[in-house]
Each structure stands twice: as structure tokens, then as C-alpha cells.
N, C-alpha and C positions, 0 to 999 in steps of 0.2 A: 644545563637548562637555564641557568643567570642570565643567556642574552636569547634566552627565546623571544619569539614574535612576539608573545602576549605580554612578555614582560617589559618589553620594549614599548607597548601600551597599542599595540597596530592591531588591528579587526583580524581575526580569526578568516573571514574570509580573503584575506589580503594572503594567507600564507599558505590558505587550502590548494593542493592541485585543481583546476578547472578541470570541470569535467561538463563537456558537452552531451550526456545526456548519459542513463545508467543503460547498461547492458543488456536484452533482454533476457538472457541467464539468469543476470543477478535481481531481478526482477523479478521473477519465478520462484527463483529463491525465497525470497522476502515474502512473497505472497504465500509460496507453499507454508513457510513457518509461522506464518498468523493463521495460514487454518488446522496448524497442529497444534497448535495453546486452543482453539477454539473446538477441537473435536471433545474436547472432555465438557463442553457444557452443557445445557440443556438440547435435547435433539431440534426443537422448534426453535432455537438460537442459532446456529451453528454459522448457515449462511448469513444471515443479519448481521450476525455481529462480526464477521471477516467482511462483510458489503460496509458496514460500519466503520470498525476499524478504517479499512483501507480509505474510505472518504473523507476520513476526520483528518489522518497524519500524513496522506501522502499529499505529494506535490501536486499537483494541475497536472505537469509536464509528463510525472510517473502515472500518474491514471491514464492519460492520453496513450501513453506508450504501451503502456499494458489493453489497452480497449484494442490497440492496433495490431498489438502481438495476438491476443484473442481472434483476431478477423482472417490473422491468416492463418490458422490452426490451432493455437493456444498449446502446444505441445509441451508437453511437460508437467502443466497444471494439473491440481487436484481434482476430484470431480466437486468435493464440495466448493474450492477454490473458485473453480473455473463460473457453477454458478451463481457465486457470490456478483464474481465479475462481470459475468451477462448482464443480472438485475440490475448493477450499480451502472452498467452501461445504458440500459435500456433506460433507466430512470436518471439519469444526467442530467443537471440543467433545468427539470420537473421540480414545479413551485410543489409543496405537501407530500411528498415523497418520503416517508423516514425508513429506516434500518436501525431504529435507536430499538436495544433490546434492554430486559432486565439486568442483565448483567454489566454491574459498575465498574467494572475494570480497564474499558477500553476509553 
């Protein structure tokens, strides 16, 4: 590890593989497992706070790609998942729009 990238003092993304855009698998994935930390919340949280999450930490790129996977069937998603995902779709880009729940963790 002495002549790693980082020690070498080079940007982290100089040394990551390029990746032209995530999988939609691995998308589903990530989504399904943000609404499984959220199925233990409040029932009137559950969705907000995965439309939430997902809005704050994801990319532009991965919401687009996840809106687009949703349009052509969304297979594989949760049902709470998936209407996390609609809302957050439907309200995209909508000035006053929130998903901010009580719960401080996301």
C-alpha cells in the first residue's frame, strides 16, 4: 500500500474504474436496501423518508436512471420502494415539495 494512488497524493477519482452509469440491478438493489432500514420507522414515514433519503445522497444521474427503470416496469422494487420512487418522480424539479420526515438519520 506505500505506493498507492492516494499516497502518491493523485485524486481518488484518477484511480477509481470509470463507470459509465450503475447497473439497473445494482440500483434496485440500493434502493431496495434503503427501504429496508426504513420499514422499521414510523408507518407514516416509511415512504418520505426512502423519497428522502434517495433525493439527498443520490446522484442526478442515479435518480434519472431509476425514474427510467420505473417507466419501464420497475421490476424488482419494493412496493414501498417503488412509491417512494413515483412521488419523488412526480415531484422532481417542484419548487416546495418536501419528503423531510421526523426521523434524523437520513
Amino acid at each position: 500500500m506505500r505506493n498507492s494512488p492516494a499516497n502518491r497524493g493523485e485524486s481518488p477519482r484518477r484511480w477509481l474504474p470509470r463507470n459509465k452509469g450503475m447497473s439497473p440491478d445494482r440500483l434496485v438493489y440500493m434502493a431496495n436496501q434503503i427501504g429496508k432500514f426504513f420499514e422499521y420507522q414510523k408507518k407514516d414515514e416509511v415512504v418520505p423518508g426512502i423519497a428522502n433519503h434517495i433525493k439527498k445522497f443520490w446522484d442526478p444521474r442515479m435518480r434519472q436512471a431509476i425514474f427510467a427503470y420505473i417507466d419501464a416496469g420497475g421490476d424488482g422494487l419494493d412496493p414501498t420502494v417503488r412509491e417512494a420512487i413515483l412521488d419523488l418522480k412526480e415531484h422532481a424539479g417542484k419548487k416546495g415539495h418536501s419528503t423531510e420526515t421526523s426521523f434524523q438519520g437520513t
